[in-house]
C-alpha positions as CSV (number, residue, x, y, z in Angstrom):
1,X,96.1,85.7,66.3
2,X,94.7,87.9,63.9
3,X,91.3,88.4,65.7
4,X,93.4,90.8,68.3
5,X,94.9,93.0,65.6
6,X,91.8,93.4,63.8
7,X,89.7,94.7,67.0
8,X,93.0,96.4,68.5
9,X,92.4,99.9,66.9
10,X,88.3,100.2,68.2
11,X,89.8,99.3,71.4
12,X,91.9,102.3,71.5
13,X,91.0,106.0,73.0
14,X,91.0,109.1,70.4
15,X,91.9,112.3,71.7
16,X,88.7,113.0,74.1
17,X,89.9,110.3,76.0
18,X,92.9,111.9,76.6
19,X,91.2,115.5,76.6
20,X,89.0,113.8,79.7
21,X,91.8,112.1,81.2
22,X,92.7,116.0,82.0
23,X,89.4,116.6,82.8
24,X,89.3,113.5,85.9
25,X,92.6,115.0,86.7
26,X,90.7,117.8,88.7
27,X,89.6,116.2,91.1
28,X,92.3,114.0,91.9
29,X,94.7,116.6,92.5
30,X,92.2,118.3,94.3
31,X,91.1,115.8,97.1
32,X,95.1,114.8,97.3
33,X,95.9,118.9,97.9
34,X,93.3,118.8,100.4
35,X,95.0,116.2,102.5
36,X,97.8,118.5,102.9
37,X,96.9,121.9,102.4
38,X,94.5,122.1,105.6
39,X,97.7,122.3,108.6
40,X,99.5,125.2,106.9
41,X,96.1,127.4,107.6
42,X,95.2,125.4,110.9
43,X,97.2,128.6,112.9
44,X,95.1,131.1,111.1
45,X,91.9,129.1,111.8
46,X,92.7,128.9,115.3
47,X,93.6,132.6,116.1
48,X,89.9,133.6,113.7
49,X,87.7,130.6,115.1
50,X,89.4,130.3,118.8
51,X,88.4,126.3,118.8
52,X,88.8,124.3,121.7
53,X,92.0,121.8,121.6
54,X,89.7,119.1,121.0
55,X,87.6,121.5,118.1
56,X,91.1,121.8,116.4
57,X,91.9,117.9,116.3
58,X,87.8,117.3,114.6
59,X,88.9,120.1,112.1
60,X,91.8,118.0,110.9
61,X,89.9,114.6,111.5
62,X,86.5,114.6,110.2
63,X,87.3,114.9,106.5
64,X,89.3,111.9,106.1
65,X,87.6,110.1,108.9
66,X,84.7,110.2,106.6
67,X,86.5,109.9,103.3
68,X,87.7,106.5,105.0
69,X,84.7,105.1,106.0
70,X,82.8,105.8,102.6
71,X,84.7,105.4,99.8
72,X,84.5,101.3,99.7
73,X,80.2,102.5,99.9
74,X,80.9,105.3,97.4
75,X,82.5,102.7,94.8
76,X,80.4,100.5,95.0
77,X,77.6,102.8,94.7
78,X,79.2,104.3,91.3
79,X,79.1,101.1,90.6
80,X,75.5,100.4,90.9
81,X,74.1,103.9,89.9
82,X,76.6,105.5,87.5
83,X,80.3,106.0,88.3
84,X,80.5,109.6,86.3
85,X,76.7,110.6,87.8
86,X,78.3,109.8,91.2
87,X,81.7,112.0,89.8
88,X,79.6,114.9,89.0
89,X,77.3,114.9,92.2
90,X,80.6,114.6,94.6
91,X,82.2,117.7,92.3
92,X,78.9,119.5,93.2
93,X,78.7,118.9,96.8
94,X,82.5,119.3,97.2
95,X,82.3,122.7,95.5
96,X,79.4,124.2,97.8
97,X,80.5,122.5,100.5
98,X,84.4,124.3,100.3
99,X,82.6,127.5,99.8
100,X,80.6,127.3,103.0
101,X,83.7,126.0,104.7
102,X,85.4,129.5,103.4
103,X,83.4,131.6,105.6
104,X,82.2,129.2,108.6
105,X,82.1,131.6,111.4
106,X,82.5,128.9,114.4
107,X,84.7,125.8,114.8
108,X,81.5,123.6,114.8
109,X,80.3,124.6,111.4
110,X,83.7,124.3,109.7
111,X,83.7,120.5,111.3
112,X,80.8,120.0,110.1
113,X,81.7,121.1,106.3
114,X,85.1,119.0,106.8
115,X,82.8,116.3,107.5
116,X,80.5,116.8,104.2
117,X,83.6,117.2,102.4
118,X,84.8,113.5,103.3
119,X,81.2,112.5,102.2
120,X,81.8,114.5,99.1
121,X,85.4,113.8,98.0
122,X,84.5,110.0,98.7
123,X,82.5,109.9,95.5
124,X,85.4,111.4,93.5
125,X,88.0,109.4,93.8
126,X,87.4,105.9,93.0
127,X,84.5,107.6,90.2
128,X,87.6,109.0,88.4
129,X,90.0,105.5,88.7
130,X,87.2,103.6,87.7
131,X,86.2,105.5,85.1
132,X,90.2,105.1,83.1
133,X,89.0,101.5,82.9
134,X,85.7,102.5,80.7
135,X,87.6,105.1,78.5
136,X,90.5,103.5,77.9
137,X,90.0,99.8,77.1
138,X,93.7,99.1,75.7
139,X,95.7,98.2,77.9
140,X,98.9,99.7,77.0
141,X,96.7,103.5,76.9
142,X,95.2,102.2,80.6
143,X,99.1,102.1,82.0
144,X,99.8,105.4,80.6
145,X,96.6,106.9,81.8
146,X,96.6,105.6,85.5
147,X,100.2,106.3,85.9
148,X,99.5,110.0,84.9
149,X,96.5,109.4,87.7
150,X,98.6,108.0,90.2
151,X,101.4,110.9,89.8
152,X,98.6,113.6,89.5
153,X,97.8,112.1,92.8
154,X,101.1,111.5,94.4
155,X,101.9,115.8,92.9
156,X,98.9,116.9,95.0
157,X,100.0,115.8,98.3
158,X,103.3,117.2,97.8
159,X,101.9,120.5,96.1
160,X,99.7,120.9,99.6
161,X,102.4,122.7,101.0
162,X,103.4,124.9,98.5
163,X,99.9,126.0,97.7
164,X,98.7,126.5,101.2
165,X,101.9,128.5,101.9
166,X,101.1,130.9,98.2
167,X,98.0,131.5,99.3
168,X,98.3,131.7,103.4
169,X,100.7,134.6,102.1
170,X,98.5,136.7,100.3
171,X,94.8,135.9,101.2
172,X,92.8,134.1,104.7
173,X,92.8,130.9,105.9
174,X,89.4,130.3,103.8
175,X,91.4,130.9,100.6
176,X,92.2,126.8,101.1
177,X,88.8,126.0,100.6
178,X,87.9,128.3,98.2
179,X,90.7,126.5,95.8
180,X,87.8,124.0,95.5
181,X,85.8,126.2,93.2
182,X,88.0,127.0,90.1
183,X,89.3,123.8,90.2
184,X,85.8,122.2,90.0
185,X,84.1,124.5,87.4
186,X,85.7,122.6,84.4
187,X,85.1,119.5,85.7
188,X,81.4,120.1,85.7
189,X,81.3,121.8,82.3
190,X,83.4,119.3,80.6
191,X,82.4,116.0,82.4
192,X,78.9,115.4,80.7
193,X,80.5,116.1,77.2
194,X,83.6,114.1,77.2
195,X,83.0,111.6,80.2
196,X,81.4,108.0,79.4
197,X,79.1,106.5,82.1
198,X,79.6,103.4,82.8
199,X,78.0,101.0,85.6
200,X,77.3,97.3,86.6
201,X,75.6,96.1,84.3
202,X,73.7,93.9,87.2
203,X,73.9,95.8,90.3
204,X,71.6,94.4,92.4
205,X,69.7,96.1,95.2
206,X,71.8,98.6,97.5
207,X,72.1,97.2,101.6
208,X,72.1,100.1,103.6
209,X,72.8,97.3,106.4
210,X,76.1,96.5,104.5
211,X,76.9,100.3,104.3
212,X,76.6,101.1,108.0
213,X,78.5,97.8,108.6
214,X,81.6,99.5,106.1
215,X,81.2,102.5,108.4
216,X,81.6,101.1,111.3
217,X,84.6,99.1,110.5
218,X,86.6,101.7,108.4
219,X,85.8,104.8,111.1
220,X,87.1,103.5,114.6
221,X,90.3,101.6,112.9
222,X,90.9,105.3,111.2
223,X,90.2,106.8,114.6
224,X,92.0,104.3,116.3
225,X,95.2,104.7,114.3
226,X,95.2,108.6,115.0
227,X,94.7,108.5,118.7
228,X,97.5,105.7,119.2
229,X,99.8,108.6,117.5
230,X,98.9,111.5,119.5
231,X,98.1,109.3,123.3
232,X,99.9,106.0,122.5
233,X,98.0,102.4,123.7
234,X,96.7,104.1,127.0
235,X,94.1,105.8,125.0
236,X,91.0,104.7,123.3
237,X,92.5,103.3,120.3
238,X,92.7,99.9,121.1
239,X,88.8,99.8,122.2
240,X,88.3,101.3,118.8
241,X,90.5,98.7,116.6
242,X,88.6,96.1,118.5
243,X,85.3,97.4,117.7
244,X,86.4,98.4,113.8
245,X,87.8,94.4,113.6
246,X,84.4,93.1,114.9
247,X,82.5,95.1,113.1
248,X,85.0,94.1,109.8
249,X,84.1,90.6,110.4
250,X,80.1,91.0,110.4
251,X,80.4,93.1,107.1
252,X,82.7,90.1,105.6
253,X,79.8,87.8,107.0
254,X,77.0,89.2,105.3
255,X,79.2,90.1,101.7
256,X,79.9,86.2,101.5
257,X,76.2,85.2,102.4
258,X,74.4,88.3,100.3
259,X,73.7,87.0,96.6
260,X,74.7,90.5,94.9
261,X,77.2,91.9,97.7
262,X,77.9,95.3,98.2
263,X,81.5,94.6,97.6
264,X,82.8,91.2,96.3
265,X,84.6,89.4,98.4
266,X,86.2,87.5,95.9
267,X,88.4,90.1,94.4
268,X,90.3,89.4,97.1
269,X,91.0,85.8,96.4
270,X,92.9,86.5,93.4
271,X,96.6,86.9,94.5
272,X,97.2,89.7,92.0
273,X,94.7,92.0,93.6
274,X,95.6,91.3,96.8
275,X,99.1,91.7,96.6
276,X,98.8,95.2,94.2
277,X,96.5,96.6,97.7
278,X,98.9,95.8,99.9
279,X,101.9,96.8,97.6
280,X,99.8,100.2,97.1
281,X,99.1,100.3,101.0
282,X,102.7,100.0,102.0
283,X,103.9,102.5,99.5
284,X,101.7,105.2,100.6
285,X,103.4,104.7,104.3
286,X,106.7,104.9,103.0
287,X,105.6,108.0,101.3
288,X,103.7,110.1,104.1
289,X,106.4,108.8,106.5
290,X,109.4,109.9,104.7
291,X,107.3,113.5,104.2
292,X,105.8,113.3,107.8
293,X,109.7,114.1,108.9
294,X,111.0,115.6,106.1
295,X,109.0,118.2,106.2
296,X,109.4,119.0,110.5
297,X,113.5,119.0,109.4
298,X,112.9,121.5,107.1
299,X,111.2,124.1,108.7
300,X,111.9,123.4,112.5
301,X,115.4,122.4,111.9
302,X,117.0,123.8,109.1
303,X,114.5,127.0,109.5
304,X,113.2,127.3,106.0
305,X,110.0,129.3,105.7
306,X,106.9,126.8,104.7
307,X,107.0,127.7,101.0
308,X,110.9,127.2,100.9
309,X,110.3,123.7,102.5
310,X,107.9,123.0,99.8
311,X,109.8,123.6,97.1
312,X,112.5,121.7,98.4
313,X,111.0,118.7,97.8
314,X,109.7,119.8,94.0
315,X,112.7,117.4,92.4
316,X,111.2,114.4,94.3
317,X,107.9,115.1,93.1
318,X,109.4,115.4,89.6
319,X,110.8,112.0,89.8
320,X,107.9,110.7,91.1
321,X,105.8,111.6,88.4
322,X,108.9,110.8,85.6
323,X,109.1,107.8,87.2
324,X,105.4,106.4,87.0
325,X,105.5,107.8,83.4
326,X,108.7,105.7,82.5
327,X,107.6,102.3,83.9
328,X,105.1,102.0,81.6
329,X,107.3,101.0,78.8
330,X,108.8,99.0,81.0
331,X,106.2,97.3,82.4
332,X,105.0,96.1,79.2
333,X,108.2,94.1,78.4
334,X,109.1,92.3,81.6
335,X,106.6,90.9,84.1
336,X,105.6,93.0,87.4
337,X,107.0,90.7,90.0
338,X,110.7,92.2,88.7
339,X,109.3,95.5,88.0
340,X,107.8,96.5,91.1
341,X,110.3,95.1,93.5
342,X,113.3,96.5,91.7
343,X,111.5,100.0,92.1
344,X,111.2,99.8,95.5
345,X,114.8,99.6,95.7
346,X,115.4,102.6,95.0
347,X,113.1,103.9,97.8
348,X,114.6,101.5,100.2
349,X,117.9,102.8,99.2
350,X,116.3,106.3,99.9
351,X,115.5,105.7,103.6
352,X,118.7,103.9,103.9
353,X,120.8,107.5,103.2
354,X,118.4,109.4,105.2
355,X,119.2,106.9,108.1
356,X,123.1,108.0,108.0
357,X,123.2,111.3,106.7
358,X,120.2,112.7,108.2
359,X,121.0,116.1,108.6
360,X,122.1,117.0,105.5
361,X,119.8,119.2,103.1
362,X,121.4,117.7,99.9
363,X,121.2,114.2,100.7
364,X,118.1,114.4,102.2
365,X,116.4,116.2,98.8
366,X,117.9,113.8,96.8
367,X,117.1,111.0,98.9
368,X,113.5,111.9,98.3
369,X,114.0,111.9,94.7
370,X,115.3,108.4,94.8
371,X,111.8,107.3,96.9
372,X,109.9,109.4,94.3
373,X,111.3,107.0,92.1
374,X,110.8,103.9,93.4
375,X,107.3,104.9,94.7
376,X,105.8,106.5,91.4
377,X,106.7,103.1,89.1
378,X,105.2,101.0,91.9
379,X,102.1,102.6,92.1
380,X,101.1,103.0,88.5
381,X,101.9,99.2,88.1
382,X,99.7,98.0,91.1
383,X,97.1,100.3,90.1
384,X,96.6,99.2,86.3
385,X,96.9,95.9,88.1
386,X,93.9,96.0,90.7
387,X,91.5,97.7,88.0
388,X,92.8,94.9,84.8
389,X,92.6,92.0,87.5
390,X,88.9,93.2,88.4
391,X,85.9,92.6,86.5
392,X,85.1,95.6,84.4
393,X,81.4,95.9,85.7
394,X,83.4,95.5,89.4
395,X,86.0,98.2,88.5
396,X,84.4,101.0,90.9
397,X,84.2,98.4,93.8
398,X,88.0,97.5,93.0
399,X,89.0,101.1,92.9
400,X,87.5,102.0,96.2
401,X,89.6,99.5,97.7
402,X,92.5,100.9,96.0
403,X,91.9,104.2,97.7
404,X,90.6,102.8,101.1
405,X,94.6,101.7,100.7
406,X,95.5,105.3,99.7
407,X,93.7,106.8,103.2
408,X,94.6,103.8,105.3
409,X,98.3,104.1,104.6
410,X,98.3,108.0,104.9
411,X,96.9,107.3,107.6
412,X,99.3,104.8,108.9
413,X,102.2,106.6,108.1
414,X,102.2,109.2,110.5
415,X,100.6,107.1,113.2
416,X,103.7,104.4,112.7
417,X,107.0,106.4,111.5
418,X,105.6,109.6,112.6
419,X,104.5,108.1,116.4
420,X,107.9,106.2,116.4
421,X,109.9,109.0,115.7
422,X,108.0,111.5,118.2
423,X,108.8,108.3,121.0
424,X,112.6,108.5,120.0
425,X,112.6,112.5,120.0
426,X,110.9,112.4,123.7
427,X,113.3,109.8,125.2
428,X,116.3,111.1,123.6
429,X,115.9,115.1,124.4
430,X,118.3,116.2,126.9
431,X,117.1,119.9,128.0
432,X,120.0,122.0,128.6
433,X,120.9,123.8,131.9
434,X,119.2,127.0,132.8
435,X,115.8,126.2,130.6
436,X,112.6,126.5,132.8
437,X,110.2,124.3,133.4
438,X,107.5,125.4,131.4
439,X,109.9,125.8,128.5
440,X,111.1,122.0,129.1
441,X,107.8,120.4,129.3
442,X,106.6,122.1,125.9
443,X,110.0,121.1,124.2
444,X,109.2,117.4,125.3
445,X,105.7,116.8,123.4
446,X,107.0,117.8,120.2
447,X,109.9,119.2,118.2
448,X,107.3,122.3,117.2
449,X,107.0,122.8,121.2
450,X,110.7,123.1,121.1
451,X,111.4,125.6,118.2
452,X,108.8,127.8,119.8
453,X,109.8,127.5,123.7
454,X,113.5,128.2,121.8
455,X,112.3,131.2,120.7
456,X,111.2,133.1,123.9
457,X,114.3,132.1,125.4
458,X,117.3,134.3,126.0
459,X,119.4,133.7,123.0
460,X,122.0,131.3,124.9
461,X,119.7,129.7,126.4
462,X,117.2,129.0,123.2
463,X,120.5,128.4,121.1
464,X,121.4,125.3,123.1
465,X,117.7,124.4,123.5
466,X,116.9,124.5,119.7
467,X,120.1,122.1,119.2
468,X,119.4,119.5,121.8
469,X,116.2,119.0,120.0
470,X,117.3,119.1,116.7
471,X,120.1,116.6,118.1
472,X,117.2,114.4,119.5
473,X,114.9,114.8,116.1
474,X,117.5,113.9,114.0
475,X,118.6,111.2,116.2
476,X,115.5,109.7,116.0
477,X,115.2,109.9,112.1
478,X,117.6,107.8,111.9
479,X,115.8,104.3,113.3
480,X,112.6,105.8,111.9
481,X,114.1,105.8,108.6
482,X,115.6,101.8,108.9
483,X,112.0,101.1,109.9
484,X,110.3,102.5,106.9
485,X,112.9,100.8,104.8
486,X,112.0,97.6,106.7
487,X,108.5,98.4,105.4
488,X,109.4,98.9,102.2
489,X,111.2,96.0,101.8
490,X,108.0,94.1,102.7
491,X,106.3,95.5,100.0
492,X,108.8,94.2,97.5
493,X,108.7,90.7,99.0
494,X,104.7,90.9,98.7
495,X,105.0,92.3,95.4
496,X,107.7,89.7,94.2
497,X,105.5,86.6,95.6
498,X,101.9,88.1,94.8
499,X,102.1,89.5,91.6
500,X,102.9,87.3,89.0
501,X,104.0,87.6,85.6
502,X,101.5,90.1,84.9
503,X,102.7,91.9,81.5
504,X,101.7,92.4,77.8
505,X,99.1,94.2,76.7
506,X,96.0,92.4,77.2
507,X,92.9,94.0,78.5
């Protein structure tokens, strides 16, 4: 017993560690802004750039098409080579590549720097997760330190709209990229002074086979997930989920029979790790979900300006990041099986509201406070859980995963909620008398079609149209909503079966 207390204090971080847990912030509020930021200019972009339809949908796709695909590679990579060398070269290429994407004069080029962004922002984020686990070896600092990444990371989504909507107001559409700069410039300064590296210790050889293999499993089940949103199962996405799976199933193949694999398959073995993915996974579609309809009530239904809509979900975004703050404590004392579940709650009890009192502004901003809640404490616990139950020399591989759950269930949650709800808004949208064709048929694909058809309607006319598919949006919140608490409610169970007694302060 005494050997513990007598090491404790050289296991503990001084004050750069907490000076460069600031410093890995950058990025992660970056990348996370990014996500979110990009559709408030994407009108601005189209009336500079005049894309195509399908040029529009690549703008919005490539980046985290390609952020999906590579971070398991990126990790890994980190992993091998240096996870802050890998940090610092993504910051680079992120940085020159925003600025390019400022002033791209066609659609192709800016796809193509969306693109290199993906490859870019890949080796950011699981650098900077992986990295906590170098600089802060205690275990109670670790909690503290990845629940301040995980709400730095939860912040930037929801901050996406209220910084693209600032600076859509006062400067072009390429001030969105340009944000990247600033942000970055520290980051590169500071990084090589107050950043460790760290790596495997015995890394192996890289595969490029196993790469290509990662690629070509993570891109057509991303793809595929997007396309059964916007065209349903008559599209290509179930060609591509079959390919992604096949392709899934030869990369698992060769990790098992590979004597150093790119990514260890065993991780997944241990219940602990699995269940904190999956926990993480299902959180993040719970999340995007409740925001993927939040924010279309907002603006197309209660007709606040994009800014306004933003900051009307600030209070959830406080009590996200109060929340993943204040479970730390509490994680400590009582094992994570109870903690994480009995978070949740409060996020299941969020959807719950929205499903019977969807149209009111109040409850609906407060409902979001309560999934804040629930879905800040969940993720800082799962997180500190996948990177403690990993091998340190594995943390970057571990992270990677984390994220890959991070993109997948963005991903997912607007694909699932958002492509249930736009079902239920189609078949329950009853166009009013005297509304022309035209005007009908755009108010049918989406509520957006709607407002705008509304708009250039005589005012009777667009009155009763605008409320018929408010009617029909709200309408179809409501089983939208019971669903993601279904989902969310899964999570718990995982969590309450997978995870243990996982407490204490051991690292």
């Amino acid at each position: 017993m005494s050997q513990p207390t007598s090491t404790l204090p050289t296991l503990r971080a001084d004050w750069r560690g907490w000076v460069a847990l600031v410093v890995l912030m950058l990025p992660v509020l970056l990348v996370s802004v990014d996500n979110t930021v990009l559709s408030f200019a994407l009108p601005a972009i189209a009336l500079d750039l005049e894309p195509t339809s399908i040029e529009q949908l690549w703008i919005i796709d490539a980046y985290p098409l390609v952020l999906a695909g590579l971070l398991v590679t990126m990790g890994t990579l980190g992993d091998r080579f240096g996870r802050r060398k890998m940090l610092l070269l993504g910051a680079t290429g992120f940085g020159v590549v925003s600025a390019l994407a400022a002033f791209a004069p066609t659609a192709s080029l800016l796809i193509l720097a969306r693109a290199l962004l993906g490859v870019f922002g890949a080796m950011l984020m699981p650098s900077t997760l992986s990295l906590l686990r170098t600089i802060f070896r205690d275990r109670d600092q670790r909690r503290i330190a990845i629940a301040i990444w995980a709400s730095g990371f939860s912040a930037g989504s929801a901050l996406g709209p209220i910084v693209g909507g600032l600076l859509l107001e006062h400067f072009a559409w390429g001030s969105v990229f340009l944000l990247a700069v600033p942000v970055l410039i520290p980051l590169l300064i500071l990084g090589p002074l107050l950043v460790p590296e760290s790596r495997d210790p015995s890394p192996g050889r890289a595969d490029p086979l196993s790469i290509l293999l990662s690629l070509g499993t993570m891109i057509p089940i991303v793809y595929g997930i997007k396309e059964l949103a916007v065209h349903g199962v008559v599209s290509i996405a179930p060609v591509m989920f079959v390919l992604g799976v096949a392709v899934g199933v030869l990369f698992v193949r060769r990790q098992l029979r590979l004597e150093t694999p790119m990514l260890d398959m065993s991780l997944f073995r241990q219940g602990t790790f699995s269940g904190a993915i999956v926990v993480n996974l299902l959180s993040v579609v719970g999340l995007v979900g409740f925001l993927y309809f939040a924010a279309q009530h907002l603006q197309l239904v209660v007709g606040l300006p994009p800014m306004q809509a933003g900051l009307a979900l600030v209070p959830g975004l406080v009590a996200m990041i109060a929340s993943g703050l204040l479970v730390v404590p509490i994680a400590k004392r009582f094992p994570a099986r109870i903690v994480v579940p009995a978070a949740l709650l409060f996020s299941v009890v969020a959807y719950a509201v929205v499903a019977f009192a969807a149209g009111n502004l109040p409850v609906l901003i407060a409902a979001f406070a309560a999934l804040g809640i629930g879905i800040g404490a969940a993720e800082t616990v799962s997180n500190e859980l996948i990177l403690s139950s990993a091998p340190s020399a594995k943390s970057g591989a571990a992270s990677a995963v984390s994220e890959t759950a991070y993109e997948l269930g963005a991903v997912l949650g607007t694909a699932i909620l958002g492509g249930i709800l736009t079902a239920l808004y189609r078949a329950g949208l009853v166009i009013p008398p005297g509304v022309p064709d035209a005007a009908a048929d755009a108010a049918r694909e989406t509520l957006a079609g709607a407002v705008a058809a509304a708009s250039a309607l005589p005012p009777d006319v667009g009155a009763a149209l605008h409320e018929a598919a408010a009617h029909a949006f709200d309408s179809g919140v409501v089983v939208t909503a019971l669903i993601g608490a279904g989902l969310i409610v899964v999570a718990g169970v995982v969590a309450a079966a997978s995870l243990g007694g996982s407490r204490g302060a051991k690292s």
